[in-house]
N, C-alpha and C positions, 0 to 999 in steps of 0.2 A: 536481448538478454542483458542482465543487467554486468556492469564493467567488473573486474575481480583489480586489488593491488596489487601494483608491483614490487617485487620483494625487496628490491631494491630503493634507497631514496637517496636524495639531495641532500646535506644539511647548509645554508646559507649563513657562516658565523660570519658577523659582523668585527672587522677587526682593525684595529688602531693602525690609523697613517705609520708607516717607516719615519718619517718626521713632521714635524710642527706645519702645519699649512695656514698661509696668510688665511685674515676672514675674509669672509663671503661680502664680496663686489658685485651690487647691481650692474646686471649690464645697460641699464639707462646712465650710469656714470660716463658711457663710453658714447653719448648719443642718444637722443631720442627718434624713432623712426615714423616720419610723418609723410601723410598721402593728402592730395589736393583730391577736390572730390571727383575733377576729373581719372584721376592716377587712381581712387579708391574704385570706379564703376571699371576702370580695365583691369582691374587685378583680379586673376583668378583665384578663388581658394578653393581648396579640395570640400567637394559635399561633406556633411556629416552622416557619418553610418552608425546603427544605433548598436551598441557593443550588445545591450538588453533593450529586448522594445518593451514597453513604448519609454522608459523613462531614466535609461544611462546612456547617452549618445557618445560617441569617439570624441576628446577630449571634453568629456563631460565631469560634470563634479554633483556629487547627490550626497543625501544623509537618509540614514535609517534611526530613527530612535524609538525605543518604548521603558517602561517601565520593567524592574525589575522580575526576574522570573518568568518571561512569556518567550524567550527563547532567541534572543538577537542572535548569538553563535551560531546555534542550527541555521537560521535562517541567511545569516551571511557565509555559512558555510556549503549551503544548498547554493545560493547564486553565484558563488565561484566557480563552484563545478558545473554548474548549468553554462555559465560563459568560457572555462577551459576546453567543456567538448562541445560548446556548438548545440548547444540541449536546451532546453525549459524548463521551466521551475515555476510552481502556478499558474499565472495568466503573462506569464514574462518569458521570451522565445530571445535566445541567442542569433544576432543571423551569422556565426561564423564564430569557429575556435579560436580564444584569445586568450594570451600570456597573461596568466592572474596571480601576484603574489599577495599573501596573504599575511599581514599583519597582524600577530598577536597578542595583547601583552598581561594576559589576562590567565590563560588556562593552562593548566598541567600539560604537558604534553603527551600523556599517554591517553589523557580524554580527548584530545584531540585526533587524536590517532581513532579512537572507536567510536568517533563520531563521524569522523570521513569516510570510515570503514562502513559503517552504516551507510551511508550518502549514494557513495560506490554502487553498493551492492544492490539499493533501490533501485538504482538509476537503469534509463532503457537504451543510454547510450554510454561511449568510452570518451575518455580524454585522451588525448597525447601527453605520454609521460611527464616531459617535462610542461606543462603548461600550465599545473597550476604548483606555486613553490610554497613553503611556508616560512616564515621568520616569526619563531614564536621566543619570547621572553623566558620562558624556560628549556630552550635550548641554548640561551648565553651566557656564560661563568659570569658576567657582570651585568647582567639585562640591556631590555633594551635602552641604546639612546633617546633622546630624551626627544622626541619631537618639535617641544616646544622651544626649543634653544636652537636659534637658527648657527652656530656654528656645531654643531651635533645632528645637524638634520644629514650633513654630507655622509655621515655616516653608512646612511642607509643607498646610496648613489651606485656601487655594484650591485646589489641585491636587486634593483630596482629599474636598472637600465635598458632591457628591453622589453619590459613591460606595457601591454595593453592596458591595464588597469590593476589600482593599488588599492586595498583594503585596509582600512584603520579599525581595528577592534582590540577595544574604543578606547573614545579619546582619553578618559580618566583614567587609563592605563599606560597608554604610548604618549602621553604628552602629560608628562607628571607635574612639569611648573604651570601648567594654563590654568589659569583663577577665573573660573569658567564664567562670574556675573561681572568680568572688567572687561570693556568689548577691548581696548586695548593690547592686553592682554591675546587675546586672538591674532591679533596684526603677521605673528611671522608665522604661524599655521596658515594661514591663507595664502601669502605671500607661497610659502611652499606648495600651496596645493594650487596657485596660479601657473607655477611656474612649471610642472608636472602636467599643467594644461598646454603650454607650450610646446610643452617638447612631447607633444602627440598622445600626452598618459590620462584615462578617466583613473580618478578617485570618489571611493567611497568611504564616507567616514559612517562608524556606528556609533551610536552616541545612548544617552539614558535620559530618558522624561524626567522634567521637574514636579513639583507639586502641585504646579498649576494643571500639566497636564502637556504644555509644551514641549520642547527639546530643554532640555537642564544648562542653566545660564545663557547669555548677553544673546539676543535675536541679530548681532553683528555676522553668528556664525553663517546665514542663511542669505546672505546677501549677494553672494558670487554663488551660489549653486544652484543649478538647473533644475532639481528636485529634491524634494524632502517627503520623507515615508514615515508614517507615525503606525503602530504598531500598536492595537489595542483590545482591553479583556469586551469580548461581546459582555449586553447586559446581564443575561441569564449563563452568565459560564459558571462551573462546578471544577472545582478543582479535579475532580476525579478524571475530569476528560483530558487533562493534559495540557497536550499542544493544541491550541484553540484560540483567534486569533481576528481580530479585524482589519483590514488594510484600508488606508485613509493617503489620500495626497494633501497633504500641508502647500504641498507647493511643484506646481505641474506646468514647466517653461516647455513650450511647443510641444502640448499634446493634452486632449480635451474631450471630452465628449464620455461616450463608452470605455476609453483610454483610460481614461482620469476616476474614473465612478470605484466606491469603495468597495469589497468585495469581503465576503469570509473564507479563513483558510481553518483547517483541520487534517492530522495528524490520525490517520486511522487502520491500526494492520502495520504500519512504517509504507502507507501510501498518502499522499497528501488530497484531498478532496475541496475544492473549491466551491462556492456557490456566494448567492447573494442574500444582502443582509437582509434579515427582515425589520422593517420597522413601523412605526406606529406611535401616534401622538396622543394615545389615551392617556387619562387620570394618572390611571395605575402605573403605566410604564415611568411616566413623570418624576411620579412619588418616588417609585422602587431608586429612579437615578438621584434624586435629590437626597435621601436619606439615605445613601452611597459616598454622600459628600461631595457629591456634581456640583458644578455650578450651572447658573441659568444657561450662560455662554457655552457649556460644553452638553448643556441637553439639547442645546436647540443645533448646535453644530453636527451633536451626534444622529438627531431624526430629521434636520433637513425642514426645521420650521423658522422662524423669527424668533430672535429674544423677548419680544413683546409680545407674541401667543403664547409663549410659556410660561410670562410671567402672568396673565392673564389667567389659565388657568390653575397657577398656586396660589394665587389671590383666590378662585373665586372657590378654590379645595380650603383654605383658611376661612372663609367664611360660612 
């Protein structure tokens, strides 16, 4: 049966040091720690367990982006809960309840609230209270800190302490200086989500498609993360259906196969229903994506042919 809320909640305010704190000191200032390859084959490190199979592992680090309106909050809202109780969330199975806080800086708080409240009441299992937190930007008299400023990142260091895994939605909201086409620019967001890798924490960042169709600004972002989830409108979608969706791995670090293959999701009743994509490399389909505003490179990526079949057949549809 599905979970009910509890009446009571957490508010997580973020709140100013009692005083001025020196800045933030790598701790390679202090040492770098280096292993012979003998010392590297006897050191044990703990396995990785997958917080969401197959593609968030315990200190893992992933990205979710799609284009506007297709639903990134639902859907990072649905895998929080799915990873606080230990649950499933499409073709993605929790093996084990984990501390999720959730990072907002984007929505009212009262939609949030009845968007959870929905999530909840779907759902066919519970969370432990406290296990999934929220820190939304409209719960703080001065918003959130600022992400991208590494002496403001500490900020968020109580909220975020013994957390399993940390939610960024998104970045154009919790990291308001990041100039998203200077990879530079990136340097201390990563830096902090290294260091969140460290100290035992997966993050997920949600982010928003460019125009090309990619994740929006510098491909610096994708260099340290174990996966990346692109989030896209099927060809024949109708606004009328709603929540309607295709899943695609951009980028799928140990894990392959059936794992990895892209799937459709849909929103039907406030049940979600999974299946696979159908595709097909006729004329017509071609056509429909290119006078869509596709490019060759996102038709042939999206049916799973060559750029040079596809362009073969607009060539020979032009003639």
């Amino acid at each position: 049966m599905g979970g009910a809320l509890v009446e009571s909640s957490t508010i997580i305010r973020v709140a100013a040091p009692e005083s001025p704190q020196a800045p933030f000191a790598p701790a390679y200032q202090r040492g770098l720690v280096t292993l012979t390859g003998a010392e590297l084959l006897k050191r044990d490190f703990p396995a990785r367990e997958f917080l969401l199979s197959p593609w968030l592992p315990s200190k893992g680090l992933a990205m979710i982006f799609s284009e506007r309106g297709i639903g990134k909050t639902w859907i990072g809202l649905n895998i929080a809960h799915a990873m606080a109780g230990g649950g499933e969330f499409l073709r993605w199975r929790a093996s084990r309840p984990s501390r999720v806080v959730y990072i907002d800086g984007e929505m009212p708080a009262g939609v949030l609230k009845d968007r959870y409240a929905a999530i909840v009441t779907a759902a066919n299992f519970d969370a432990p209270e406290d296990y999934f937190r929220l820190v939304a930007s409209d719960l703080q008299p001065d918003g959130l800190p600022d992400l991208a400023d590494p002496t403001a990142q500490r900020f968020y260091d109580d909220a975020i302490a013994d957390a399993d895994a940390i939610f960024v939605d998104n970045l154009s909201t919790v990291c308001r200086t990041l100039r998203e086409n200077e990879a530079d620019s990136w340097g201390p967001i990563q830096a902090w989500c290294l260091r969140q890798r460290a100290a035992g924490k997966s993050v997920l960042l949600i982010h928003h498609a460019g125009k090309g169709g990619g994740q929006r600004g510098t491909s610096r972002k994708e260099d340290v993360l174990d996966s990346v989830i692109c989030l896209k409108r099927p060809i024949d979608y109708d606004s009328s259906e709603g929540a309607r969706f295709e899943v695609h791995y951009s980028k799928a670090r140990g894990f392959w196969g059936d794992d990895a293959a892209p799937f459709e999701a849909r929103l039907v009743d406030g049940q979600w229903i999974v299946g696979e994509i159908a595709v097909d490399d006729c004329l017509d389909t071609i056509r429909a994506m290119k006078e869509r505003g596709a490019t060759v490179r996102e038709i042939a990526d999206r049916l799973g042919m060559s750029r040079s079949a596809v362009g073969r057949k607009l060539k020979g549809d032009r003639e």
